[in-house]
N, C-alpha and C positions, 0 to 999 in steps of 0.2 A: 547280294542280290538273290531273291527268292527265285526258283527253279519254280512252282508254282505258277508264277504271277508270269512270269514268260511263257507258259505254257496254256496260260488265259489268255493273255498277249495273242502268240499263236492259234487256239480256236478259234476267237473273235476274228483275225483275221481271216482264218477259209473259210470260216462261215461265210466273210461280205465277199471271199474270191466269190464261194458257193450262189450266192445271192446275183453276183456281173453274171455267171457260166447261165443260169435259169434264167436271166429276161432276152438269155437269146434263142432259150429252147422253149420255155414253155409257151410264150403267144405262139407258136405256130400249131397247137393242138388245140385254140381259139378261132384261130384268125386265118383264112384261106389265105395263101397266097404271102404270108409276113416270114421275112427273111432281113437280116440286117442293114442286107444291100437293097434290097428290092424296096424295102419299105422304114428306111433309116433313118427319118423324123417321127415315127412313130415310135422305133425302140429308142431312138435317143431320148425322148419324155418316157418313157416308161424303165428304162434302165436309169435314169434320173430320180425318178419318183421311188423306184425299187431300194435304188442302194441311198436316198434319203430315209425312208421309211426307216432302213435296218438300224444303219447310224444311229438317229435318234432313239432306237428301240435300246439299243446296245446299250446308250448311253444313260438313258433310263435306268437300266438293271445294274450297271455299276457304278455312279452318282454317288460319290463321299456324301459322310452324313452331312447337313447343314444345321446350322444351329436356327431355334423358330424364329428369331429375325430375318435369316436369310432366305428360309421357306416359306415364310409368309405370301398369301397369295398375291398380293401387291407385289412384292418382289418379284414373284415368277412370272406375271402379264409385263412387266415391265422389262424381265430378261428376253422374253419372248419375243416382243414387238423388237423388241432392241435385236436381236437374233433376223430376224427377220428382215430390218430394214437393213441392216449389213450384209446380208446374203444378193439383195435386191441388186447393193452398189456393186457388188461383188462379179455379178453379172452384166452389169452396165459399161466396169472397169474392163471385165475381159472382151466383152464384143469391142470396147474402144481401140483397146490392145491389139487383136485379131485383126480386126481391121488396117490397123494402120501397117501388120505385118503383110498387108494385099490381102485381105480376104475382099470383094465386092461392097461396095460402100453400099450402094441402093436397091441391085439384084441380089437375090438369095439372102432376104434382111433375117427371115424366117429360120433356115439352117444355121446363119452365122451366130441369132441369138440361142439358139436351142444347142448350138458346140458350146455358148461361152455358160449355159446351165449344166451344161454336162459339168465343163470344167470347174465351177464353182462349187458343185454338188462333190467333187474327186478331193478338192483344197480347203475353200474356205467354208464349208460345212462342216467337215472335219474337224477344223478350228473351233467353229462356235459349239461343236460337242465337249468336246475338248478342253478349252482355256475361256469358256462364252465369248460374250463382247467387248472384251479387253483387250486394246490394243495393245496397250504396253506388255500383258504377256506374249503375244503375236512374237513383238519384235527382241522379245527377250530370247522366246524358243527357238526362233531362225538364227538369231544370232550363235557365235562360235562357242561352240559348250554351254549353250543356254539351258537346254532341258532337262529338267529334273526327276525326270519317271521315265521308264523304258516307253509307255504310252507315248509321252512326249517326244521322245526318239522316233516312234514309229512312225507320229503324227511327219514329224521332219524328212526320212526316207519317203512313203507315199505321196507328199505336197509335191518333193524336187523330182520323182518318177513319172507321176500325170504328168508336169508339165511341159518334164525332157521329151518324154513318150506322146505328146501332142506338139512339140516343134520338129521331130523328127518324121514324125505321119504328114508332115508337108512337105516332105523332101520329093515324093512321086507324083504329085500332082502337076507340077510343067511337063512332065518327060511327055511321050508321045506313043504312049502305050495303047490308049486306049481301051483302058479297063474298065469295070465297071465300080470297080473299088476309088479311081482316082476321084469319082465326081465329089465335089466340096458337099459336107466337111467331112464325108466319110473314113477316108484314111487319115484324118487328122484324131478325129474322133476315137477311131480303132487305135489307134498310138496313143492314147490319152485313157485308153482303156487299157491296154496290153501295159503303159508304165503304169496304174496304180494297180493292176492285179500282181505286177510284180514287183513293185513296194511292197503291200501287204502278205509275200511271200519273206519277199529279202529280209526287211525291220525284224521280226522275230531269230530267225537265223544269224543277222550278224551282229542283235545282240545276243544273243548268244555263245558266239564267240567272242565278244568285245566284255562276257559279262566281269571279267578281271580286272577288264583295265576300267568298265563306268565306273563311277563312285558320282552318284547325286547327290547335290546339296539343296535344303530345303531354299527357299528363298522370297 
């Protein structure tokens, strides 16, 4: 395993840390009054839209060659859409989800879909830069020694970090605190942010010391 390509591995990753830390600081030299808490549906679409943008940007500049069949512009409106409408389910899936773990079925429809775009945007975004709209690599990378690129790998730490990191950001919300962090979906949200900025920490790192023992296979 190339030292190199772990060490693209790791800038890419602080970069998109880099990219979460700024859509909490820079709207507030915009926006009177914009604080994560104070105004938490507005960073959640724009920390959405931000570490979207990157993704795709990233993804863009490092994009294996394709052959002109597969670059063909047919092909790419077609991967697109396809991209798209998977991401669409993707957020439909998690508000389902969220939901049925007690989030408010009818109240606050608004914050519980804009947590399950956060959360899509952290997972299955990622994926469709990654592997596009293929399910079957999906469940080949989750699966046990599936992944065959360190990418791949990291793709697998960050997916299982949001998601731990947004069922654990629900654990203070019954107490009786009354903070301003508990209101829904804020500390879920923060948890779902704090595990994938510390995905995209850890993946590089513990391949790095795992680099001995990966050994990928093409497949």
């Amino acid at each position: 395993m190339k030292e190199a390509e772990i060490r693209r591995l790791l800038a890419a990753n602080l970069l998109c840390v880099c990219t979460v830390i700024l859509t909490a600081v820079v709207p507030g030299f915009f926006w009177d009054g914009f604080t994560v808490l104070g105004t938490h549906l507005a960073w959640l679409c724009i920390c959405s839209v931000s570490v979207s943008a990157f993704n795709i940007i990233l993804h863009l500049d490092l994009k294996p060659n394709l052959s002109p069949k597969r670059s063909s512009f047919t092909h790419k409106i077609s991967r697109f859409l396809k991209c798209c409408i998977y991401f669409f389910m993707s957020c439909i899936l998690f508000h389902a989800i969220i939901v049925l773990y007690g989030a408010p079925l009818i109240e606050s429809v608004t914050e519980t879909f804009l947590f399950a775009v956060l959360l899509s945007t952290f997972t299955t975004l990622q994926c469709l830069c990654t592997l596009g709209p293929n399910i079957q690599a999906w469940i080949r990378v989750f699966s046990k020694n599936g992944a065959t690129s360190i990418w791949e790998s990291s793709l697998q730490i960050t997916t299982m970090c949001s998601i731990l990191g947004a069922w654990f950001g629900a654990f203070p919300i019954p107490l009786d605190w009354d903070r301003p962090w508990q209101v829904w979906p804020i500390s879920c949200a923060l948890g779902a942010t704090f595990g994938y900025v510390a995905g995209l920490i850890i993946a590089p790192l513990w391949i790095h010391w795992n680099r001995k023992q990966l050994t990928y296979k093409s497949r």
